[in-house]
MMTF fields as JSON, N, C-alpha, C and O atoms, coordinates in Angstrom:
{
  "mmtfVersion": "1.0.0",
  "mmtfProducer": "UNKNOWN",
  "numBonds": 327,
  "numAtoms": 328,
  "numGroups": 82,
  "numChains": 1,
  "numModels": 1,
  "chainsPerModel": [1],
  "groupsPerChain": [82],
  "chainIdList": ["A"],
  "bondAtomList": [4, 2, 8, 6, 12, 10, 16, 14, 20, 18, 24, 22, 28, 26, 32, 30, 36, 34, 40, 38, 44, 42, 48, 46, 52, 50, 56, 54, 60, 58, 64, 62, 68, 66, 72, 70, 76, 74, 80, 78, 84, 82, 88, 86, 92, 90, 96, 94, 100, 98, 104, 102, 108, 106, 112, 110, 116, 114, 120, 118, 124, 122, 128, 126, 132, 130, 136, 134, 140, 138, 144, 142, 148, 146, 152, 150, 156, 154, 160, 158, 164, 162, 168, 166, 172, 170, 176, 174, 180, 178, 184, 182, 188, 186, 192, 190, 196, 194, 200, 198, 204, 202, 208, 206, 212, 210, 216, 214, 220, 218, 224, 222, 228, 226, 232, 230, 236, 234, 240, 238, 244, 242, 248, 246, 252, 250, 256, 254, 260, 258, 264, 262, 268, 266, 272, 270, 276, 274, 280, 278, 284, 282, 288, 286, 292, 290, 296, 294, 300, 298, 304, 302, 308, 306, 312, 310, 316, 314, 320, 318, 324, 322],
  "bondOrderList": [1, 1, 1, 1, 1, 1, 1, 1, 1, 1, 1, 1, 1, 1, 1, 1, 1, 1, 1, 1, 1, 1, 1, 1, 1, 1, 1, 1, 1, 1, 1, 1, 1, 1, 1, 1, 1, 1, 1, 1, 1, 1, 1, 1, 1, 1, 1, 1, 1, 1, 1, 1, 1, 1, 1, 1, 1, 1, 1, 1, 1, 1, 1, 1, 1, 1, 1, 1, 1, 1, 1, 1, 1, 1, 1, 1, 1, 1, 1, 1, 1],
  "groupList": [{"groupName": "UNK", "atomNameList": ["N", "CA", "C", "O"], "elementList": ["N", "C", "C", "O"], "formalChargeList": [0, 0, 0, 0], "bondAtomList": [1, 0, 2, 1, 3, 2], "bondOrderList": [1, 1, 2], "singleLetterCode": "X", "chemCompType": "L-PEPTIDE LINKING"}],
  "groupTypeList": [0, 0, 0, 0, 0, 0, 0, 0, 0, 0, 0, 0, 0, 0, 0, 0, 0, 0, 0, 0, 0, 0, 0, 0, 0, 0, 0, 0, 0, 0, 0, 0, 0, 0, 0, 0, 0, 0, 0, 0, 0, 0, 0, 0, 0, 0, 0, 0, 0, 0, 0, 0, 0, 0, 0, 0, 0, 0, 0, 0, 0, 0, 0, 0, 0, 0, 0, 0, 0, 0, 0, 0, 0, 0, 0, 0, 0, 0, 0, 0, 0, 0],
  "groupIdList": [1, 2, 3, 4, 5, 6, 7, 8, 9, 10, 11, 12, 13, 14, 15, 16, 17, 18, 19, 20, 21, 22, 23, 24, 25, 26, 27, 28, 29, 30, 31, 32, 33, 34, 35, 36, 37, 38, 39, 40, 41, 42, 43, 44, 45, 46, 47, 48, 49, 50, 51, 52, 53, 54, 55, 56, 57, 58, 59, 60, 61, 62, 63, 64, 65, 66, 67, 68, 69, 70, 71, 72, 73, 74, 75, 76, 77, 78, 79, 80, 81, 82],
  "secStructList": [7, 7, 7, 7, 7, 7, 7, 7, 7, 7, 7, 7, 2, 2, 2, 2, 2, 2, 2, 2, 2, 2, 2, 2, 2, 2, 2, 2, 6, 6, 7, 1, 2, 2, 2, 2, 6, 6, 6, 1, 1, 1, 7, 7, 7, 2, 2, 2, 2, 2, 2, 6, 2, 2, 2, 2, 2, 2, 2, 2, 2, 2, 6, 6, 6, 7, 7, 7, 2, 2, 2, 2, 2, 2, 2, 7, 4, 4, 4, 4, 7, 7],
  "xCoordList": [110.902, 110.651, 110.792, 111.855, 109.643, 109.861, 110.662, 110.374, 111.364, 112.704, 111.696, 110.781, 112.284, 111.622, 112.021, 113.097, 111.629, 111.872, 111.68, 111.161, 112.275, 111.977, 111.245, 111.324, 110.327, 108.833, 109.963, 110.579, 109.604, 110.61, 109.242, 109.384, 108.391, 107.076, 107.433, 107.749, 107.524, 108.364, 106.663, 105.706, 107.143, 106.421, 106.973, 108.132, 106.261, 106.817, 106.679, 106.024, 107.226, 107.154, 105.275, 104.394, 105.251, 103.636, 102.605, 101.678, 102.955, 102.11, 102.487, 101.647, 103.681, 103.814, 102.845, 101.948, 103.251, 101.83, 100.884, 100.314, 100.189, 98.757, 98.35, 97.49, 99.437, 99.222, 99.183, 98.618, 99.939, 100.249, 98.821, 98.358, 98.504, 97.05, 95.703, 94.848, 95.831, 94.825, 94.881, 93.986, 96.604, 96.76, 96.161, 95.556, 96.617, 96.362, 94.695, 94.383, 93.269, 92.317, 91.778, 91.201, 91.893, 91.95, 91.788, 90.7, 92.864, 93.177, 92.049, 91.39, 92.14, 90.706, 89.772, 89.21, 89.5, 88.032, 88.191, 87.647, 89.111, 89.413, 89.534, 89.082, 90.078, 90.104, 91.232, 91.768, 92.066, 93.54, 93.746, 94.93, 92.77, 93.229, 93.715, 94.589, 92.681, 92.818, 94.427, 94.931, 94.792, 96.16, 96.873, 97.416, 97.014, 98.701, 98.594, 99.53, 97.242, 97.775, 97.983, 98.319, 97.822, 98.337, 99.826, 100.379, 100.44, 101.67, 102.344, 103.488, 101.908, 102.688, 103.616, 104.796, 102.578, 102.887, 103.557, 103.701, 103.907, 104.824, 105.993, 106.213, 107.33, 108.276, 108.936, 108.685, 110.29, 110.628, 111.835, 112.44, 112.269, 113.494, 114.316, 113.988, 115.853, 116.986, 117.724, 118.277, 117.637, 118.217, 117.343, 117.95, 116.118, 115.555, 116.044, 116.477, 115.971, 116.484, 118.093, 118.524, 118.864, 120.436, 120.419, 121.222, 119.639, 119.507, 119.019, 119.351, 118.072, 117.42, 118.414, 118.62, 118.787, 119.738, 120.646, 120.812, 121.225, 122.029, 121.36, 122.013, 120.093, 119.423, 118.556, 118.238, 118.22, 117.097, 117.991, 117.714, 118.963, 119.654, 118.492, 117.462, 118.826, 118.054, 117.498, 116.525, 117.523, 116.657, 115.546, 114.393, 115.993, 114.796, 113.755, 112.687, 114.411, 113.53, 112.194, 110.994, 113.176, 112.269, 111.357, 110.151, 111.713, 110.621, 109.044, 107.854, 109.968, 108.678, 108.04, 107.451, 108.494, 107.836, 107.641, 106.663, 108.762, 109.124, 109.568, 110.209, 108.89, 108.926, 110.585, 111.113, 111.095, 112.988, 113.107, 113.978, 111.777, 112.494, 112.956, 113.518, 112.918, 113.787, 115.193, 116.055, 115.352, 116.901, 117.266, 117.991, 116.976, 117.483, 117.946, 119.116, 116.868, 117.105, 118.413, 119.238, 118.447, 119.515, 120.886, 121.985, 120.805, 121.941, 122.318, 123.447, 121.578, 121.65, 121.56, 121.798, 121.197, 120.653, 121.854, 121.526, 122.932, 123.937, 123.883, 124.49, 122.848, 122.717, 121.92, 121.851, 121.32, 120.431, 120.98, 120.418, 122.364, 122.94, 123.138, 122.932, 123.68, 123.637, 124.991, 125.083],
  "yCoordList": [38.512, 37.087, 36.486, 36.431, 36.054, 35.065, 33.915, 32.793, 34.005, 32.827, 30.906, 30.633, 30.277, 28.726, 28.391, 28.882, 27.947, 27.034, 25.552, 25.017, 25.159, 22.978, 22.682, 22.712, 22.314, 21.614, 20.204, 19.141, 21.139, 20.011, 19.435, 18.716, 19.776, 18.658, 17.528, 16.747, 17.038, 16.072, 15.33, 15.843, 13.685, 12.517, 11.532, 11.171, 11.042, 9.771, 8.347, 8.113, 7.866, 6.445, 6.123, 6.183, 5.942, 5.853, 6.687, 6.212, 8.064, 8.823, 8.689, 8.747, 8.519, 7.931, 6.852, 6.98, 5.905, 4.881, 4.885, 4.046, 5.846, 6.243, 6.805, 6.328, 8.182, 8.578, 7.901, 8.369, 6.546, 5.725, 4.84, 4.491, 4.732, 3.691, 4.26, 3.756, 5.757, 6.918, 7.04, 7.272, 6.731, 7.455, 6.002, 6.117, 4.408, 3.6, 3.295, 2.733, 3.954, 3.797, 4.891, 4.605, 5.645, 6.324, 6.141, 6.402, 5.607, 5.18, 3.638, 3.333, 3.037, 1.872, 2.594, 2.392, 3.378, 4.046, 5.006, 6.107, 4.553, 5.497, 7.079, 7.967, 7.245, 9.029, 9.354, 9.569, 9.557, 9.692, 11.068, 11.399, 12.079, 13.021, 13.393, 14.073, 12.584, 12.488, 11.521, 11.49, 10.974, 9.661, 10.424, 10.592, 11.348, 11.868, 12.834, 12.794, 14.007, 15.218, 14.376, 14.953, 13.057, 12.155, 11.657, 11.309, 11.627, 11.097, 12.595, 12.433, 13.886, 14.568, 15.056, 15.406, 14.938, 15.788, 14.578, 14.673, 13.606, 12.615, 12.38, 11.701, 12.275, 12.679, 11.447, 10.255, 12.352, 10.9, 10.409, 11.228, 9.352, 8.342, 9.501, 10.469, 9.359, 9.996, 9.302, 10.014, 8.043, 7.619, 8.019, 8.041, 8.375, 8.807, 10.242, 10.575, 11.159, 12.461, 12.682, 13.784, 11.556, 12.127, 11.728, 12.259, 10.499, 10.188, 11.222, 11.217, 12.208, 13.124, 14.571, 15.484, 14.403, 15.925, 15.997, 16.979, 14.509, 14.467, 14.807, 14.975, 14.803, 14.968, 16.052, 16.443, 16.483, 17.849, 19.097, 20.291, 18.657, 19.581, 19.971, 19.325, 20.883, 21.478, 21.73, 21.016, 23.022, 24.174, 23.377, 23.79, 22.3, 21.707, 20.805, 20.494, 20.396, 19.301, 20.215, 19.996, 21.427, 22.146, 22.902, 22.864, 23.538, 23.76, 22.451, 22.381, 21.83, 20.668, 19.885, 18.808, 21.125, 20.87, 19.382, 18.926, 18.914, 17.467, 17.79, 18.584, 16.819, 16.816, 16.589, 15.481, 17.475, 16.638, 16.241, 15.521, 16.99, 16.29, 15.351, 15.513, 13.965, 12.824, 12.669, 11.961, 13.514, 13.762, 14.59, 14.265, 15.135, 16.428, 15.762, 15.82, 14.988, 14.227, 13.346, 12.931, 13.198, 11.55, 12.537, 11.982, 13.794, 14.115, 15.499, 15.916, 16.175, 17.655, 18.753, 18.576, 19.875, 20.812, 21.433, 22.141, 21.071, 21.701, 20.902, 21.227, 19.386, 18.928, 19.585, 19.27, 20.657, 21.514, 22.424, 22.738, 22.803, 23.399, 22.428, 21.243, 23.727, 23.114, 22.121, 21.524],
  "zCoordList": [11.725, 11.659, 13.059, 13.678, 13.477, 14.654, 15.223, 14.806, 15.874, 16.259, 16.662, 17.439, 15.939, 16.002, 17.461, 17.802, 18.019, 19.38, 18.908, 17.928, 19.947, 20.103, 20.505, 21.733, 20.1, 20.928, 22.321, 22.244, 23.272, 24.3, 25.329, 26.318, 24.986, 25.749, 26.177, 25.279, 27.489, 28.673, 27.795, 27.214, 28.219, 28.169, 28.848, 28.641, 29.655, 30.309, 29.348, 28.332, 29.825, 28.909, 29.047, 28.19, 29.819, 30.219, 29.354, 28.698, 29.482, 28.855, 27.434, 26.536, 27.239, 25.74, 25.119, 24.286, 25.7, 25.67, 25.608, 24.911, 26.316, 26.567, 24.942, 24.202, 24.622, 23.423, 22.113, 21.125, 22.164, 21.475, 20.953, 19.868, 22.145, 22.224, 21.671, 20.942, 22.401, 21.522, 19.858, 19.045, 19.66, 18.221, 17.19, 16.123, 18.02, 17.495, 17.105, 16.056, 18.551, 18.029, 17.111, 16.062, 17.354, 16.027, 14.942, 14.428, 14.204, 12.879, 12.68, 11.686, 13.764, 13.695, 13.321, 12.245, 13.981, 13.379, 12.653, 12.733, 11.743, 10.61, 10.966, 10.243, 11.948, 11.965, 11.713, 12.8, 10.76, 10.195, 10.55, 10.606, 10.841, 10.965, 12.802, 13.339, 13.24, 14.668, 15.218, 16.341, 14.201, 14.011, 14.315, 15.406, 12.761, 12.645, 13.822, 14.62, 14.145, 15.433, 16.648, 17.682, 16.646, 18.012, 17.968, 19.011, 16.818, 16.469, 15.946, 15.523, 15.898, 15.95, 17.098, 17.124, 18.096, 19.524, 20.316, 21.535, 19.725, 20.225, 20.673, 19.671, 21.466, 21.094, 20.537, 20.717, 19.46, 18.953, 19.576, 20.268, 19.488, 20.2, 20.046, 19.36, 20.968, 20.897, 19.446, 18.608, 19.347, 18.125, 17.178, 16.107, 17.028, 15.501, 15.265, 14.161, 16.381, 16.43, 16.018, 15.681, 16.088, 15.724, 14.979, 14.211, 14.321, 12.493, 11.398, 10.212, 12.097, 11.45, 11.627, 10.827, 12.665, 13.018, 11.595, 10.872, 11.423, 10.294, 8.457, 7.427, 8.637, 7.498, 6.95, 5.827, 8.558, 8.26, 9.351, 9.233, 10.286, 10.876, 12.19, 12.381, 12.817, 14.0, 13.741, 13.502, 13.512, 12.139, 11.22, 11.1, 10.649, 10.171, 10.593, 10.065, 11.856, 13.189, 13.788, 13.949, 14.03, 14.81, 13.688, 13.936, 12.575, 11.497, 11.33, 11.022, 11.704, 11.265, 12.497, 12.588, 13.636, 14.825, 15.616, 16.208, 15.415, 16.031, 17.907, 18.595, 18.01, 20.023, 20.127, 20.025, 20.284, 20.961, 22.335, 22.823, 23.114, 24.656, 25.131, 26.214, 24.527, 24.845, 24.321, 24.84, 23.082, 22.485, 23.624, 24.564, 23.527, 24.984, 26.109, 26.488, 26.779, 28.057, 27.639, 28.453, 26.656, 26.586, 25.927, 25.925, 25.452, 24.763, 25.361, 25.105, 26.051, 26.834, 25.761, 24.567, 26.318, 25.975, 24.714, 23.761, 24.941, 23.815, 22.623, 21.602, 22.759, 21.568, 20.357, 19.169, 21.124, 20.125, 18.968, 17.919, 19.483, 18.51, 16.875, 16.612, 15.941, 14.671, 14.357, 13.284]
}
């Protein structure tokens, strides 16, 4: 069985934005599918990530392939543990 990694893909606030704006026209022109793969590869807040750490754990963040690199940046690399 293959070991899960953290999707830790760096985003600047900027390029956040950028993705943000992409993911928003999108969904105008109805492309929902083009939405959510723009809001997947997103990363999420450090506060949505320790709300979720508490609910889905590491193991389940990273199963469901959620961006942590901004939890990381704001909490360090030992926040990854379980």
């Amino acid at each position: 069985m293959q070991e899960l990694k953290p999707i830790l893909t760096k985003f600047s606030q900027k390029e956040y934005e950028a993705l943000m704006e992409k993911a928003a026209e999108a969904l105008e022109r109805g492309d929902e599918v083009e939405h959510d793969r723009l809001l997947s590869i997103a990363p999420i807040s450090p506060e949505q990530a320790f709300e979720l750490k508490r609910y889905l754990g590491i193991k389940g963040m990273i199963a469901e392939k959620i961006n942590l690199s901004w939890a990381v940046e704001a909490f360090g690399e030992d926040w990854l543990q379980e």
